[in-house]
Steps between C-alpha positions, in 0.01 A plus 500: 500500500153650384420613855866637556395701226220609642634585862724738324278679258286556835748755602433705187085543621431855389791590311353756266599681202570863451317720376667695181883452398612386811501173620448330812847390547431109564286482157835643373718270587254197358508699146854562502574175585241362242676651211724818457282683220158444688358854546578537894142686557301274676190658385634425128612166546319210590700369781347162614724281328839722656332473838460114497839550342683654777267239777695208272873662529434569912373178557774320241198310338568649166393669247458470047709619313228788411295540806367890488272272229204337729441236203854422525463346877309197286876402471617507817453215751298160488162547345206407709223372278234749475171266519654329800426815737748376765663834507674620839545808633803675328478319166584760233207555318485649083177632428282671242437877547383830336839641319664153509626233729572525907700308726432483846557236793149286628352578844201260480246339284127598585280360258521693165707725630897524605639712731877619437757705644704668255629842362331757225171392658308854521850657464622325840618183630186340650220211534284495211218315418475341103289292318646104511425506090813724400709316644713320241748390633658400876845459599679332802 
């Protein structure tokens, strides 16, 4: 399931927003689908619950109840202990970050560092590198 996940958010690979009051049309959709009152700016909103969001209604793996909140992908899934490490690629991944929590799917594990492709990463949907210590929790 995790890497299904994955193949499909790969499609999304420099999805940016836009710039202003209008919104890349794609980011949108995640928001309005998220919840109905989210501000639909994409430059307003931080979008990378929605985005992981909309990957779990395409790909039928689901979504909770609240998912435009990163923290509230802890929920969702089977929990995969953090001190274990035996993460795969597409686990979802809840992490600490400046302004509040992310959510994002794993693309590897490379010593203190994970890589993971996910949305509202520099304002696009990309590969980003993070430290392995805010992670706090990892989902299957």
């Amino acid at each position: 399931m995790s890497e299904a996940i994955y193949n499909h958010a790969l499609k999304d690979i420099g999805l940016k927003e836009t710039p202003g009051s209008k919104s890349t049309p794609r980011i949108k959709q995640a928001i309005k689908l998220s919840a109905s009152w989210l501000n639909e700016d994409d430059s307003k909103t931080a979008w990378c619950g929605c985005i992981r969001g909309l990957w779990g209604l395409e790909t039928g793996t689901g979504v909770p109840k609240e998912h435009y909140r990163a923290a509230e992908w802890s929920k969702w899934g089977i929990e995969v202990p953090l001190a274990s490490h035996h993460w795969k690629k597409g686990d979802t991944i809840i992490m600490r970050r400046s302004g509040g929590n992310h959510v994002t799917l794993l693309e590897k594990v490379q010593g203190k560092f994970i890589y993971c492709l996910g949305g509202n990463q520099s304002n696009e949907v990309n590969i980003s590198k993070y430290s392995i210590s805010d992670v706090w929790s990892v989902r299957r």
